[in-house]
VEXVEXDREN-193633 format. One record per atom (N, C-alpha, C): residue in one letter; atom name; y negated, x, z. Coordinates in pm, whole numbers, m for minus. Atoms other than C-alpha are relative to their C-alpha. Layout:
N
rest:A | atom:CA | north:Y | east:X | up:Z
...
***
This chain:
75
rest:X | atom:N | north:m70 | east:m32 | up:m122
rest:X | atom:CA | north:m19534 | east:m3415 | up:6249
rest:X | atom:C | north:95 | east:115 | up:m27
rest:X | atom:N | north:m108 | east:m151 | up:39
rest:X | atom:CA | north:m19330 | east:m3058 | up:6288
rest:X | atom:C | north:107 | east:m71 | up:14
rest:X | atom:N | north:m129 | east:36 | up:34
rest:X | atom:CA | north:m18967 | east:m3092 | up:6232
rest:X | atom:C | north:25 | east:20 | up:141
rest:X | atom:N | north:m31 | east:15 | up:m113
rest:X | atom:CA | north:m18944 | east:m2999 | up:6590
rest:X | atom:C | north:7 | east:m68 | up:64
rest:X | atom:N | north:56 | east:137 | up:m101
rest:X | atom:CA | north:m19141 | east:m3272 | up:6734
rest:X | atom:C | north:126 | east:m78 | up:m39
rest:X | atom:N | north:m85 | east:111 | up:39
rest:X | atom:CA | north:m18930 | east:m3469 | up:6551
rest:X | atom:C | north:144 | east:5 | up:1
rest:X | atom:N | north:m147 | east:m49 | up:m42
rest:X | atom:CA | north:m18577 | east:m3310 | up:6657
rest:X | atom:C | north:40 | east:m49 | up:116
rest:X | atom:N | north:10 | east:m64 | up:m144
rest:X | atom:CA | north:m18694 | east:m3321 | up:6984
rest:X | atom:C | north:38 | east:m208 | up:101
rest:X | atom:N | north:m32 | east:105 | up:m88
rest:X | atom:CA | north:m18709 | east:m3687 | up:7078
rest:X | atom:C | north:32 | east:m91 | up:m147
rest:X | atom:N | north:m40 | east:118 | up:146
rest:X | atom:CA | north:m18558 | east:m4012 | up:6830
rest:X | atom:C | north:m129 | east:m73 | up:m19
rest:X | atom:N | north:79 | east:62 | up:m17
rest:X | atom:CA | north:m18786 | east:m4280 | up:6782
rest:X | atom:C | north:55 | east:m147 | up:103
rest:X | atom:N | north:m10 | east:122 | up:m112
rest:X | atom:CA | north:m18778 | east:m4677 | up:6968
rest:X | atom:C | north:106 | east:m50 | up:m107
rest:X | atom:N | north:m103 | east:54 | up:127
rest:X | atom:CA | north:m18592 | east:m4749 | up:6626
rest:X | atom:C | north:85 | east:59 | up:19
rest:X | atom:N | north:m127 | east:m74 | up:m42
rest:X | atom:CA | north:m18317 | east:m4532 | up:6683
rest:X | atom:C | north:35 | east:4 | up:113
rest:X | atom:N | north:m60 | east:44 | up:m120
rest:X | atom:CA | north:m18292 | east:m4580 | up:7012
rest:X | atom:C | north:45 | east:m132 | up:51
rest:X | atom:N | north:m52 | east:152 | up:m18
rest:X | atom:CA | north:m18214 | east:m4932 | up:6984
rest:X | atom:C | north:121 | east:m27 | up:m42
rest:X | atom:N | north:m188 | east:13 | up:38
rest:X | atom:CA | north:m17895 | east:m4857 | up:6800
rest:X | atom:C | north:53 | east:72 | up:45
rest:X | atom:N | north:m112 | east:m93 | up:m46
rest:X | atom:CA | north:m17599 | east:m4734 | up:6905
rest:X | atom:C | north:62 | east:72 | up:m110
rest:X | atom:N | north:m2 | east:m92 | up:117
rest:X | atom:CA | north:m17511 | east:m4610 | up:6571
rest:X | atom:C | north:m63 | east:137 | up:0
rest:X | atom:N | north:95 | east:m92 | up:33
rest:X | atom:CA | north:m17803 | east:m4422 | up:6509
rest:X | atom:C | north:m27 | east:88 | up:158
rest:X | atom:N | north:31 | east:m57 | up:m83
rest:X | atom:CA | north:m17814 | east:m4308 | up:6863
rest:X | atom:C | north:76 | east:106 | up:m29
rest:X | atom:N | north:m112 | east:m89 | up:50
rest:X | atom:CA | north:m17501 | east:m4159 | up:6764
rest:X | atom:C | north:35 | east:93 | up:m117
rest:X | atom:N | north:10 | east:m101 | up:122
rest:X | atom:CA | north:m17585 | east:m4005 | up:6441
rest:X | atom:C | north:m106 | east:100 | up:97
rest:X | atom:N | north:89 | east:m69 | up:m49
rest:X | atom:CA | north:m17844 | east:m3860 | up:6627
rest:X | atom:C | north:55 | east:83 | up:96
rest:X | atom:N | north:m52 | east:m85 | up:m73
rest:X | atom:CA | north:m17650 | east:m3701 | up:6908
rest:X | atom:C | north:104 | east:57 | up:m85
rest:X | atom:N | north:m121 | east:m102 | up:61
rest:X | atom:CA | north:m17396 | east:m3564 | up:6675
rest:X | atom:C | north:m53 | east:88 | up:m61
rest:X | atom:N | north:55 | east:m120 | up:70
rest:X | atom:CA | north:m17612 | east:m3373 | up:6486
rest:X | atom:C | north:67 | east:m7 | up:m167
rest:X | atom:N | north:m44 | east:m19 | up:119
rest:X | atom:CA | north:m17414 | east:m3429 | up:6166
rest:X | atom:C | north:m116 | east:m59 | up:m119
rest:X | atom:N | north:141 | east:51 | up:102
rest:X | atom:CA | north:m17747 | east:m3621 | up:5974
rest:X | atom:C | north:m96 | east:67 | up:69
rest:X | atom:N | north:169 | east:m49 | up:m57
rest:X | atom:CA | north:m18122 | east:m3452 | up:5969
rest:X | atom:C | north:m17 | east:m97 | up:55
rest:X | atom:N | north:70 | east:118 | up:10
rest:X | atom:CA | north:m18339 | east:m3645 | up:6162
rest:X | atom:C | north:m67 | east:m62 | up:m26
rest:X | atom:N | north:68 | east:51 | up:57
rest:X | atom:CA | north:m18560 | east:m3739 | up:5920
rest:X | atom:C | north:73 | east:m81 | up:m85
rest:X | atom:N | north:m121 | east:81 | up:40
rest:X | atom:CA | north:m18255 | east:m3906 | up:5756
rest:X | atom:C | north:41 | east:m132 | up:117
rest:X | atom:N | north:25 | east:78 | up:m50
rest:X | atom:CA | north:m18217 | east:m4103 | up:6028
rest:X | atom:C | north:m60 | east:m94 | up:32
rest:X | atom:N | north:148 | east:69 | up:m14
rest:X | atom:CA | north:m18537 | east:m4205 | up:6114
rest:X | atom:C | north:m3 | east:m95 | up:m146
rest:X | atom:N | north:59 | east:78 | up:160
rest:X | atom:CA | north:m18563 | east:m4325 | up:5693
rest:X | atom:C | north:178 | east:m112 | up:30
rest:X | atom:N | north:m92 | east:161 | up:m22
rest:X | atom:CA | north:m18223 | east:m4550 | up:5778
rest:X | atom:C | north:m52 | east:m122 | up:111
rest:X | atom:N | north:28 | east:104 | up:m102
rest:X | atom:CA | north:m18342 | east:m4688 | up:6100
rest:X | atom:C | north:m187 | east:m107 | up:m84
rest:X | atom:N | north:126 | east:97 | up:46
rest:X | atom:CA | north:m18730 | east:m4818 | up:5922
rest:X | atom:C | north:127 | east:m66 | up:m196
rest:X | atom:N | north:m79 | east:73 | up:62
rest:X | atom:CA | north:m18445 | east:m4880 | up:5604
rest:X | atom:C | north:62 | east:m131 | up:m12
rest:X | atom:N | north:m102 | east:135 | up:m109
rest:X | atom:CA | north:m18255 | east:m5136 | up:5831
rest:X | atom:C | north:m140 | east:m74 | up:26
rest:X | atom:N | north:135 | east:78 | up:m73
rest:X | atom:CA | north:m18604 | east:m5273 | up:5946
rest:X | atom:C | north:m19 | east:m92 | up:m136
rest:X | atom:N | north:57 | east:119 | up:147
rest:X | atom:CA | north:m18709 | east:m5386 | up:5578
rest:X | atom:C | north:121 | east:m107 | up:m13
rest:X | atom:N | north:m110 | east:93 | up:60
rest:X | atom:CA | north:m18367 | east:m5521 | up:5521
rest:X | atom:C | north:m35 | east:m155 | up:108
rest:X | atom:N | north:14 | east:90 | up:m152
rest:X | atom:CA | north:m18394 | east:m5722 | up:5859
rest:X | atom:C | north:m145 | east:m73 | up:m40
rest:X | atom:N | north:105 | east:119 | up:42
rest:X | atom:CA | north:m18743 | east:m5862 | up:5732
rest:X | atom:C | north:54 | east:m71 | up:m139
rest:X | atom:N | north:m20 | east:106 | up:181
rest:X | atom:CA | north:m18623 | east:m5955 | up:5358
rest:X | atom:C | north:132 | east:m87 | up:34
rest:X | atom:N | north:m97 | east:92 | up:21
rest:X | atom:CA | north:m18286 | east:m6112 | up:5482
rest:X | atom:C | north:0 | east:m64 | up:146
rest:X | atom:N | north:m9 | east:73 | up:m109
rest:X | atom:CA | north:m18324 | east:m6203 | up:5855
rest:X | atom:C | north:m12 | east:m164 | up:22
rest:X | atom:N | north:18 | east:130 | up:m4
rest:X | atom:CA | north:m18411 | east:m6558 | up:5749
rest:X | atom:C | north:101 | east:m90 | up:m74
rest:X | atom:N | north:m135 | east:43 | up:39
rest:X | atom:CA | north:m18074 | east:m6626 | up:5570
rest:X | atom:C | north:101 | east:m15 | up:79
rest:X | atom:N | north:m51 | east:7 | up:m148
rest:X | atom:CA | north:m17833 | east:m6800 | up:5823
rest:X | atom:C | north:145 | east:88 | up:m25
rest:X | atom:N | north:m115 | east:m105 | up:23
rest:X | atom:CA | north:m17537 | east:m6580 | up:5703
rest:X | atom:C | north:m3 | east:130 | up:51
rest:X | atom:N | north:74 | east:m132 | up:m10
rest:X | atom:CA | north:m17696 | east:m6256 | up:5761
rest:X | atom:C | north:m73 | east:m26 | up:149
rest:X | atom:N | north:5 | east:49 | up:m174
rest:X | atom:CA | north:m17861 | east:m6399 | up:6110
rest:X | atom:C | north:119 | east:m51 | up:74
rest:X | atom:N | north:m76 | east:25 | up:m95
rest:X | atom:CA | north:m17554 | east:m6488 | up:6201
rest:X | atom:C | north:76 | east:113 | up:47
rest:X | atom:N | north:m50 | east:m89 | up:1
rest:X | atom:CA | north:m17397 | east:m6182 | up:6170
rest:X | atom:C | north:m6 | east:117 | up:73
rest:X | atom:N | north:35 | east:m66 | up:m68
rest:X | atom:CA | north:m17653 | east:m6032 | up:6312
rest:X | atom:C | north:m16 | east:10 | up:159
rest:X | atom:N | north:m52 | east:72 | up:m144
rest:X | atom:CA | north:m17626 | east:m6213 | up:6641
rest:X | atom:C | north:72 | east:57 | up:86
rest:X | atom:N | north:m128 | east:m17 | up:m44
rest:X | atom:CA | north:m17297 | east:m6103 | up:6677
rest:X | atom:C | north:57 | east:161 | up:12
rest:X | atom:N | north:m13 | east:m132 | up:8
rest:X | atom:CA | north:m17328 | east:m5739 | up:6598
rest:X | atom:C | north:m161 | east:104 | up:0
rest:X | atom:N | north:90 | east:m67 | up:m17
rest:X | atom:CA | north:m17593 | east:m5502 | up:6726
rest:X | atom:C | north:m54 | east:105 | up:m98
rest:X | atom:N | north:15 | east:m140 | up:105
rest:X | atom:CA | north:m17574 | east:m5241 | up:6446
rest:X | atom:C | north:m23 | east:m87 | up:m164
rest:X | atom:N | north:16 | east:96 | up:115
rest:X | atom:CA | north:m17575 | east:m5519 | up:6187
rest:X | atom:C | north:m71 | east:65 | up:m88
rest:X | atom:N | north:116 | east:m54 | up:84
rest:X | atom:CA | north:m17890 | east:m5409 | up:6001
rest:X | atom:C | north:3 | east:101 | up:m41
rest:X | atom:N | north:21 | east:m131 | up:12
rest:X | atom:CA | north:m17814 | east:m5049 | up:6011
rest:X | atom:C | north:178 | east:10 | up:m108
rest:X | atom:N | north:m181 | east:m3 | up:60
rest:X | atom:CA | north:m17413 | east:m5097 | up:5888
rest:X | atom:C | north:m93 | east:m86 | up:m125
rest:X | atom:N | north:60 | east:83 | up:99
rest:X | atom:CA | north:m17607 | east:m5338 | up:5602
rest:X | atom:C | north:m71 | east:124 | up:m94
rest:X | atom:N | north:128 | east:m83 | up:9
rest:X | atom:CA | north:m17879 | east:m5074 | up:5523
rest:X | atom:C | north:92 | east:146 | up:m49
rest:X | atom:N | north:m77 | east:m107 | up:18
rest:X | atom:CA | north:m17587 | east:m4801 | up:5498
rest:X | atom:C | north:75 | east:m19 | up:m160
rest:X | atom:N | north:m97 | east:68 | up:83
rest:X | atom:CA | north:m17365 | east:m5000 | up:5249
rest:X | atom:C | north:m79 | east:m36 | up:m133
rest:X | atom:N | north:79 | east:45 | up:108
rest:X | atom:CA | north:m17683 | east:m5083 | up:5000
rest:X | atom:C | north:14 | east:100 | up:m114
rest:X | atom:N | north:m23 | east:m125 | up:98
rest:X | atom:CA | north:m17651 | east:m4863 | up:4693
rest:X | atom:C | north:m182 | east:36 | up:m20
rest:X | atom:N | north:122 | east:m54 | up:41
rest:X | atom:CA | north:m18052 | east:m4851 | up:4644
rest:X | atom:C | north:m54 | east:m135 | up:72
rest:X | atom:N | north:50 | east:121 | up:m68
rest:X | atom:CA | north:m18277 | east:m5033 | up:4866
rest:X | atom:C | north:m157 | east:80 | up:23
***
């Protein structure tokens, strides 16, 4: 995909956060940087979503996965 295409609109993953909507309208991250946090946040969300600590958390905060996914040192 050209870097354009991919400037041009986010994906369904980034548009589901408000974070990342927001990295994305600021322009301060590529968006191929983006895009690799938002499917980032996705794995995390399958390997820990079934821990009730981490589902609970997530419940309660929409960005959960992506604030998680930010904070990992290597994931």
């Amino acid at each position: 995909m050209p870097d354009s295409a991919l400037a041009a609109e986010p994906s369904d993953l980034v548009k589901a956060s408000p974070l990342l909507t927001g990295l994305w309208a600021s322009g301060h991250l590529a968006p191929q940087e983006i895009e690799r946090r938002a499917q980032g946040a996705q794995r995390l969300k399958a390997a820990f979503s079934s821990i009730p600590w981490h589902a609970q958390k997530a419940a309660r905060y929409p960005d959960y996965w992506n604030e998680f996914y930010a904070s990992c040192a290597t994931w």
